[in-house]
C-alpha positions as CSV (number, residue, x, y, z in Angstrom):
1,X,99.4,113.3,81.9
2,X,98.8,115.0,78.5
3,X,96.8,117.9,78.3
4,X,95.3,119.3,75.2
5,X,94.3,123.6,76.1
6,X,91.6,125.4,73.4
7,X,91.4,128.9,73.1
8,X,93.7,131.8,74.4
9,X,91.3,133.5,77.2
10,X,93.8,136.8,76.3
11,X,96.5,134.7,77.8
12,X,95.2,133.3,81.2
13,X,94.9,129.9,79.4
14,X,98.6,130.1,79.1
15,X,99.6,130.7,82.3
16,X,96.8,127.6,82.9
17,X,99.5,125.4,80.7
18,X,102.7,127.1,82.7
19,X,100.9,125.9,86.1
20,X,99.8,122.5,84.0
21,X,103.8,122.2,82.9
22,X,104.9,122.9,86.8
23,X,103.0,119.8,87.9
24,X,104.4,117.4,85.5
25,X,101.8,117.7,82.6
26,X,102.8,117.6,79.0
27,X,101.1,120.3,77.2
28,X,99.3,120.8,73.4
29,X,97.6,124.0,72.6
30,X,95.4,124.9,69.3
31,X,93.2,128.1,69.0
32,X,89.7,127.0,68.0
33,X,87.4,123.7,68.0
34,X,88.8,122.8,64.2
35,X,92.6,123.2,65.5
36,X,91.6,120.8,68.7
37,X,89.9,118.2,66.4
38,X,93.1,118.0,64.0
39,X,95.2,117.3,66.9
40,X,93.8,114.3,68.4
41,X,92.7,113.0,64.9
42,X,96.7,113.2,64.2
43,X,97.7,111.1,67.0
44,X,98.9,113.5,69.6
45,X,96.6,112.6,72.3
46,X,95.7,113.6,75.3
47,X,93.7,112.8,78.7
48,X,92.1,115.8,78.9
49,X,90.8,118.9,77.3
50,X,90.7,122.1,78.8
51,X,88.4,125.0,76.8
52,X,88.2,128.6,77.0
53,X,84.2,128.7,77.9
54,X,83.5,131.5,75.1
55,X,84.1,128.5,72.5
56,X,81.2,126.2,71.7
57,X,82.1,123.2,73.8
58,X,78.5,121.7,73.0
59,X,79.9,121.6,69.6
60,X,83.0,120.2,70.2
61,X,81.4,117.4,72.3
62,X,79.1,116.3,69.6
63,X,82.1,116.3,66.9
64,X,84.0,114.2,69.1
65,X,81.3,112.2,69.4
66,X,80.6,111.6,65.9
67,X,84.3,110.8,65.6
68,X,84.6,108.3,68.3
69,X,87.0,110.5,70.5
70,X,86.6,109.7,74.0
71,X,87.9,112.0,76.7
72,X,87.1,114.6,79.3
73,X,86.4,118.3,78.6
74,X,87.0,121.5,81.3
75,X,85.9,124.1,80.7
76,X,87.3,127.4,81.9
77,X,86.2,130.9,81.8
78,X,86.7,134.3,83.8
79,X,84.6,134.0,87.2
80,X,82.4,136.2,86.4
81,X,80.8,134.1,83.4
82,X,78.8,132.1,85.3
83,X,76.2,131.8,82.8
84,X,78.7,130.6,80.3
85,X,80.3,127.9,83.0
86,X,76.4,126.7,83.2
87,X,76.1,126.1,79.8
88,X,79.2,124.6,79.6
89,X,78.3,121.9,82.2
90,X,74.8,121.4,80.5
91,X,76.8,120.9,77.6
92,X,78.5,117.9,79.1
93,X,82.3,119.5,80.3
94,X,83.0,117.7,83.1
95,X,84.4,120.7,85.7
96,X,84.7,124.4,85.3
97,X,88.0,125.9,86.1
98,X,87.2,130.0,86.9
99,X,89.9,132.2,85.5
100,X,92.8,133.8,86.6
101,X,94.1,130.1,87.4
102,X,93.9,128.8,90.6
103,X,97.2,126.6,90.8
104,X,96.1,124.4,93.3
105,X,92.6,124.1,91.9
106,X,94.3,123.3,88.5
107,X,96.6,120.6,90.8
108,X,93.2,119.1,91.9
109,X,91.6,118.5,88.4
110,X,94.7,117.3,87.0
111,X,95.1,114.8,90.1
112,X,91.2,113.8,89.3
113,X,92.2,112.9,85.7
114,X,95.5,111.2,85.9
115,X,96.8,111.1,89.5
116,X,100.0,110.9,89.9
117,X,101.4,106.8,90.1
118,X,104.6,107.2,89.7
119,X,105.7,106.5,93.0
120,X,105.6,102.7,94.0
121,X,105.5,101.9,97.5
122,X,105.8,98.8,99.4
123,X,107.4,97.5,102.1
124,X,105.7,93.8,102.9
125,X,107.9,90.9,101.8
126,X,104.6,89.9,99.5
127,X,104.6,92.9,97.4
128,X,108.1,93.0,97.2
129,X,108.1,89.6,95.2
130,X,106.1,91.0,92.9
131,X,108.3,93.9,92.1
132,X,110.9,91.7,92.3
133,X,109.6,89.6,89.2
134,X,108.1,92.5,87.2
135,X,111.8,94.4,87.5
136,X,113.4,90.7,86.3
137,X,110.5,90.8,83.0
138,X,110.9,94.6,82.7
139,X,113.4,95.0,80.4
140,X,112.0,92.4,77.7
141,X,108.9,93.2,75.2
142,X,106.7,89.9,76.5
143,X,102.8,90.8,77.2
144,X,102.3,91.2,80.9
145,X,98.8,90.1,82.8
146,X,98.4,92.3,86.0
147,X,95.6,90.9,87.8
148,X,94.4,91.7,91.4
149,X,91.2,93.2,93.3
150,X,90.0,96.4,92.1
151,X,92.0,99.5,93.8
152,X,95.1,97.1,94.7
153,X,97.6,98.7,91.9
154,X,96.9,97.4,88.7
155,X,98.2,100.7,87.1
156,X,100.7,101.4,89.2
157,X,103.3,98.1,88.6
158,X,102.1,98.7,85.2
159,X,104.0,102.2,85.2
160,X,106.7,100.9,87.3
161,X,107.1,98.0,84.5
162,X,107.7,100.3,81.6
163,X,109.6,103.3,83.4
164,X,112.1,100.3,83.7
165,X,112.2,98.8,80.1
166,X,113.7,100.1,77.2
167,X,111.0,101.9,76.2
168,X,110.9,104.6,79.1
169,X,111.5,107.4,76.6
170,X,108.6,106.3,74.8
171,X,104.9,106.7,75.6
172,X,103.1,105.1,78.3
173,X,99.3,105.0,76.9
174,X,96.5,103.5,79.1
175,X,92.4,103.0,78.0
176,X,89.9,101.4,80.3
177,X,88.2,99.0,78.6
178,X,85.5,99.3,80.9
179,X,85.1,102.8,80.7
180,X,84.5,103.1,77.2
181,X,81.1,102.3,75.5
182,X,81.5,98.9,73.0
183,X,80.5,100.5,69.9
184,X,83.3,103.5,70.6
185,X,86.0,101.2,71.9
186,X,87.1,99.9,68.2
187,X,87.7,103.3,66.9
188,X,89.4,104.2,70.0
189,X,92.4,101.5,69.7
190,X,92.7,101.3,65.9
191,X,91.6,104.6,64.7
192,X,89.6,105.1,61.4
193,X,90.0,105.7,58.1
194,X,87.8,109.5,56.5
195,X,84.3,108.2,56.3
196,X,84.5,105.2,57.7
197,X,80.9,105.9,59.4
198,X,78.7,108.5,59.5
199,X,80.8,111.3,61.6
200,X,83.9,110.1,60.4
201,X,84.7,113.0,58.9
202,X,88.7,112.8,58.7
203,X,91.4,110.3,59.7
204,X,91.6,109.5,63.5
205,X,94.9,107.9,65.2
206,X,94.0,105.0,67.4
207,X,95.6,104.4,70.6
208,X,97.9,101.6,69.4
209,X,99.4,104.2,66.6
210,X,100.1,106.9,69.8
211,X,101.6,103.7,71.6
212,X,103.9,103.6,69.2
213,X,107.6,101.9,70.4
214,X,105.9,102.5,74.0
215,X,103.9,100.8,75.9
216,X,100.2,100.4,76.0
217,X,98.1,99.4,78.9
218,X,94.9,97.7,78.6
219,X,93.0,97.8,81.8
220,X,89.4,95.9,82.6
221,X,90.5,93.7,79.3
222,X,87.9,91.5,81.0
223,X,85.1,93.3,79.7
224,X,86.3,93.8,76.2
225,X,83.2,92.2,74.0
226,X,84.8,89.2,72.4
227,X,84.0,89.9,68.5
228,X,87.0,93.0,69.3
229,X,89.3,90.6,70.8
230,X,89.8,89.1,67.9
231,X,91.2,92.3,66.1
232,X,93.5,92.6,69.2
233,X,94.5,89.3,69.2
234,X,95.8,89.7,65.3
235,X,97.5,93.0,66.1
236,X,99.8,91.1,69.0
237,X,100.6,88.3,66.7
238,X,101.4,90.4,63.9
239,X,102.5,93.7,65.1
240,X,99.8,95.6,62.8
241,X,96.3,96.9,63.2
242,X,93.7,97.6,61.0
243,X,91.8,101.1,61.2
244,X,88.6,101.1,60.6
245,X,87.4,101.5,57.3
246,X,90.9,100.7,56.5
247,X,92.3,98.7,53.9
248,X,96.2,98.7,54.2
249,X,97.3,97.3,57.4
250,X,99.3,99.4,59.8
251,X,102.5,97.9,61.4
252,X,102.6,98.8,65.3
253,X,105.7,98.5,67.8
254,X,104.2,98.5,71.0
255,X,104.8,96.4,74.5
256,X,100.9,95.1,75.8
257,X,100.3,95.4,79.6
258,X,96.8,94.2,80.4
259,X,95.1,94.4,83.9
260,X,92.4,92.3,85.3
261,X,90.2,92.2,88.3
262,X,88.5,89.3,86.9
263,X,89.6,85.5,86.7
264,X,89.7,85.0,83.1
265,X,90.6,81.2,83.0
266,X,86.7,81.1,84.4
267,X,86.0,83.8,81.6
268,X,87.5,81.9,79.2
269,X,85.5,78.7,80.6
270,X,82.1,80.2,80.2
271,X,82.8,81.6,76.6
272,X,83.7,85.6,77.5
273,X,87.4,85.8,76.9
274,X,89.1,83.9,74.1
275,X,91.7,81.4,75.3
276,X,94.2,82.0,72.5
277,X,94.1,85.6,73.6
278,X,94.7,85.0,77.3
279,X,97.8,83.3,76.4
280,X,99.1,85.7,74.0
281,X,98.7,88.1,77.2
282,X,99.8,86.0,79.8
283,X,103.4,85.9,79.1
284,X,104.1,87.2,82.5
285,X,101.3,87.7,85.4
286,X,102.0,90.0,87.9
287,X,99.5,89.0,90.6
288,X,98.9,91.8,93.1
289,X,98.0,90.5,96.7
290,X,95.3,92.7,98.0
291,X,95.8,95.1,100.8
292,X,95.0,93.0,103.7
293,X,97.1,90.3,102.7
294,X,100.4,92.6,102.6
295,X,100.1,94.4,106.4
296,X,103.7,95.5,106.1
297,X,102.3,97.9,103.0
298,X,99.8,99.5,105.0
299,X,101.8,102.1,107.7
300,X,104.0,102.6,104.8
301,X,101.0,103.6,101.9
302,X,99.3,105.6,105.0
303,X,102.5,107.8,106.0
304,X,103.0,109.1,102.5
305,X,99.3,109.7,101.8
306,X,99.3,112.1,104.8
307,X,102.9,113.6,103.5
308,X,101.6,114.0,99.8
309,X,97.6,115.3,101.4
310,X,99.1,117.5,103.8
311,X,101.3,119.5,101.2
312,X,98.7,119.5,98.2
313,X,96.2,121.2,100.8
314,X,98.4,123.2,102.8
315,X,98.5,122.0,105.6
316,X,100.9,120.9,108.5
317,X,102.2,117.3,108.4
318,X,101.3,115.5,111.7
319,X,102.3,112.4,112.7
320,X,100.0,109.2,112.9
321,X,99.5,108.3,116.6
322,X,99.8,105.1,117.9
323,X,96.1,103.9,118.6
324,X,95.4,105.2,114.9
325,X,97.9,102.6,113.8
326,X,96.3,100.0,115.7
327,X,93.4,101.0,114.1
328,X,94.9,101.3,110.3
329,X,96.6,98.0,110.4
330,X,93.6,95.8,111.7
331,X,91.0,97.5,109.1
332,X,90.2,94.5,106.1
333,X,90.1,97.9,103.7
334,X,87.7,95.7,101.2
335,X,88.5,99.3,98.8
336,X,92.5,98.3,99.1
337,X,94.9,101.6,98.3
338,X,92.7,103.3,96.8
339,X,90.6,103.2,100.1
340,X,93.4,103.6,101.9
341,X,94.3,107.1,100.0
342,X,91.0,108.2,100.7
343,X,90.8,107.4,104.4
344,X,94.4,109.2,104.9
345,X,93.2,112.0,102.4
346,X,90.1,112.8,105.1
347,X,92.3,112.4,108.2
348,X,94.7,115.1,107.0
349,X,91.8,117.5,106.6
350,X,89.6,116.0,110.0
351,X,92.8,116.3,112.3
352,X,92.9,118.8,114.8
353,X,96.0,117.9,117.3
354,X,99.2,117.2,117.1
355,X,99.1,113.8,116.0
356,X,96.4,112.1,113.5
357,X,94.6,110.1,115.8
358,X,91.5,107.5,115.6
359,X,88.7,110.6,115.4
360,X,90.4,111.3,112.3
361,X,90.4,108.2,110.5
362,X,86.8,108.0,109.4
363,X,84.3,107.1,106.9
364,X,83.4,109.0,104.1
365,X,79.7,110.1,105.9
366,X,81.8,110.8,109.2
367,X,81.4,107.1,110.9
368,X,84.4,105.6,112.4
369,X,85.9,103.1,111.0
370,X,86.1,100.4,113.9
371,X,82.1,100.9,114.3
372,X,82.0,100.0,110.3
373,X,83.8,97.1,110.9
374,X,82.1,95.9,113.4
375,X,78.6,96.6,111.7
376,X,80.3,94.5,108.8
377,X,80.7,91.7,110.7
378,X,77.0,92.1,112.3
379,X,75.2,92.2,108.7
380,X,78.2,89.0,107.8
381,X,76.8,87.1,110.6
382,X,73.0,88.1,110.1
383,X,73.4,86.8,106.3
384,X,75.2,83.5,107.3
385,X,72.5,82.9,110.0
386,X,69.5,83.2,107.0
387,X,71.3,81.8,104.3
388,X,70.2,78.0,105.1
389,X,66.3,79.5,105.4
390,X,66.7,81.5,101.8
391,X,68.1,78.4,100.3
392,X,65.4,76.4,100.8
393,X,63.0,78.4,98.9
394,X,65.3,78.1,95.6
395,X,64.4,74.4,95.9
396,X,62.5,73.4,92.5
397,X,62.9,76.9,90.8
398,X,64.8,76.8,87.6
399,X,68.1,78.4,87.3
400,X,67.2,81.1,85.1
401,X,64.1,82.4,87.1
402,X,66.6,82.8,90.4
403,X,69.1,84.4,88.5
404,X,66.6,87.0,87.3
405,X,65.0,87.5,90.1
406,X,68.3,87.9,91.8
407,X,69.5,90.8,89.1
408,X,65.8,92.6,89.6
409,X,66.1,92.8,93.5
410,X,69.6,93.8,93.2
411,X,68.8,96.5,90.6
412,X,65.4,97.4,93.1
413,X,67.7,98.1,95.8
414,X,70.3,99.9,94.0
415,X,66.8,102.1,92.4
416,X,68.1,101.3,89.2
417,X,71.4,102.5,89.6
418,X,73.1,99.4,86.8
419,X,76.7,100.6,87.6
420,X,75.9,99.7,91.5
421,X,73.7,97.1,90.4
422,X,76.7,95.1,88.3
423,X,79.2,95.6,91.0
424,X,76.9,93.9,93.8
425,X,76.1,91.0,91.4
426,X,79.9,90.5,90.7
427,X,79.1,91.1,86.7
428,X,79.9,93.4,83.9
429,X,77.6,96.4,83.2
430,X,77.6,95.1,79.9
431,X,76.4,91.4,81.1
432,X,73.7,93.1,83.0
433,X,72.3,95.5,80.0
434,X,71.9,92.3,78.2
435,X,70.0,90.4,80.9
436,X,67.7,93.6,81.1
437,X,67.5,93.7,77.5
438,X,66.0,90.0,78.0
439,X,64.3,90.6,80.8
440,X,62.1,93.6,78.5
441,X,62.1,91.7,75.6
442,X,60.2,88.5,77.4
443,X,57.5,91.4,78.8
444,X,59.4,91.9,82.4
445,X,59.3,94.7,84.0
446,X,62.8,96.4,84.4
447,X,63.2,99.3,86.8
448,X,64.9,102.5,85.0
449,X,67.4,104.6,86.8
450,X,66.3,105.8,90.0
451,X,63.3,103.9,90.2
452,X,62.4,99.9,91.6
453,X,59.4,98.0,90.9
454,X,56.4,98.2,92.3
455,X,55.1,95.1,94.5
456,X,51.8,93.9,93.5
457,X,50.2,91.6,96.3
């Protein structure tokens, strides 16, 4: 976790950075907006930004911005200064941290950012052939392909696989491809060159540069836009990049790590993912089974989420009880770990007792889990009993029409929402902007965020 502190707050941002040091964060400091710009332009990046509130953070968003930089802002001011912490949200900082520092609240944020994967824990024989082979590949520099379901791990082995090469003393640098808008995404892997576009007003270090004899991780490569894989496809073959607005190429010395929740042989087959690039990746893959296929994982995963949730909140470690177990172990967790986390992460805080029992382990709205389940199986049912009746009325309809039909309910029930939208349909935000883009260009009416259509008889 890098953390990149602006502004002095006379001194209470410092003893932010001691706290940020205790807990494992590496820690850059500059004194104004100009100092902060010059630091990640140079290379030393980080995953998060934390700003004394008296600075103009609406500013410094809008340089960073106009530069391409894409990263998270706090902001932090004395508690007192609510007007300031306003602003500062309005502005676009993502949290505000009140001053003196709260070590614990400091903890939290830090966890939100870049929680802490260090740890890898398994103990079904499934998983453990997988760490098996990724420890065997660790040591070399070949491209790794992590693929599995969403929440299963990706990022984890992917730490585990360079801790254990030769390049542990180097950096470990990760970007979501997914996360990070197309037109930004460029800049933010190969840098640019001083007025390379308009808000380019110095050089910017990419994150292959900062990767630099370490290892870089690119996660969701699924949904990189194909023109850019190209670039990326060069720099891996020839160990150099190209900044934008660049002319001299850049020689690189970096080990590629790239996760997928996607298949991208069926990418590849219907023209979103170039083949010569999935076999410059696919060196190694390191398939991760989901959650419900590895039961042995599950006790295991749940016992040290309620050791690690217990101490970051304070509170006493109790013991998982048996029918809880029973109830853990026979849950399809659709979410994987990272639902997992979350489940043990409420029971710690719902428990009353001795023990963490079955009240505990509950759904995020309070539900229990075994009456979700079993309301999952109901709607499961209820769909397979109506699909043969809804099939029937796709008879003599052209693909196309069902398929946009399909998106425009979806997108209706989700009241615009395309981030929910995309996930339901099993397709890339990006695909779906550019079926709505369609969609309004051919005079179709598309439903804007938090709205849905309205039915004419």
């Amino acid at each position: 976790m890098r953390l990149l502190i602006v502004g002095t707050l006379e001194g209470q941002l410092i003893t932010a950075s001691k706290i940020a040091m205790d807990r494992g964060a590496s820690v850059t400091h500059a004194s104004t907006v100009e100092e902060a710009l010059k630091v990640l332009r140079s290379g030393r990046g980080a995953d998060l930004v934390m700003v004394d509130v008296g600075l103009d953070i609406a500013d410094l968003i809008v340089r960073l911005e106009a530069e391409r930089i894409h990263l998270p802002i706090v902001a932090c001011g004395v508690k007192t200064d609510a007007g300031a912490a306003v602003k500062a949200i309005r502005a676009g900082a993502k949290e505000y941290i009140p001053l003196p520092p709260d070590p614990e609240l400091i903890a939290a944020v830090l966890a939100a950012v870049a929680r802490d994967q260090s740890n890898l824990i398994y103990r079904d024989a499934s998983m453990a052939a997988v760490v098996r082979l990724a420890e065997q590949v660790a040591g070399s520099d070949a491209s790794i392909l992590v693929t599995g379901e969403s929440g299963s791990g990706k990022e984890v082995i992917s730490r585990y696989v360079h801790t254990r090469s030769n390049r542990s003393s180097k950096p470990f640098i990760s970007i979501n491809c997914a996360a990070i808008p197309e037109h930004l995404l460029e800049s933010e892997l190969f840098g640019h060159e001083k007025g390379a576009f308009t808000g380019a007003v110095a050089r910017r270090i990419g994150k292959f540069e900062e990767a630099d004899g370490g290892t870089l991780l690119l996660d969701e490569i699924s949904e990189m836009d194909v023109r850019l894989q190209a670039k990326l496809l060069r720099a891996i073959q020839e160990r150099v990049i190209d900044r934008v607005g660049g002319t001299k190429p850049v020689p690189v010395d970096i080990r590629i790590i790239a996760t997928s929740n996607r298949d991208l042989a069926e990418s590849v087959r219907s023209g979103t993912f170039r083949e010569d690039l999935l076999y410059r990746l696919n060196v190694v893959n390191l398939k991760l089974p989901p959650l419900r296929e590895r039961p042995g994982d599950i006790l295991e995963l749940a016992t040290h989420f309620v050791e690690r949730y217990a101490r970051e909140n304070g509170v006493s470690k109790r013991p998982i009880s048996e029918d809880a177990k029973r109830m853990l172990t026979s849950n399809p967790w659709p979410g994987n770990v990272r639902e997992l986390e979350n489940t043990m992460h409420r029971a710690v805080l719902l428990a009353s007792g001795p023990e963490i029992t079955e009240d505990a382990i509950r759904m995020p709205d309070g539900s229990p889990i075994a009456q979700t389940v079993a309301a999952d199986a109901r709607v499961a049912a209820s769909a397979a009993q109506t699909a043969e009746v809804v099939s029937r009325s796709l008879v003599g309809r052209t693909v196309s029409d069902v398929e946009r039909d399909l998106i425009l309910d979806t997108l209706d029930h989700c009241l615009g929402n395309r981030t929910h939208a995309a996930r339901i349909l099993g397709i890339s935000i990006r695909t779906l902007r550019n079926k709505l883009n369609q969609y309004s260009d051919e005079g179709v009416e598309v439903p804007g965020p938090g709205e849905a259509r309205i039915a004419v008889a």
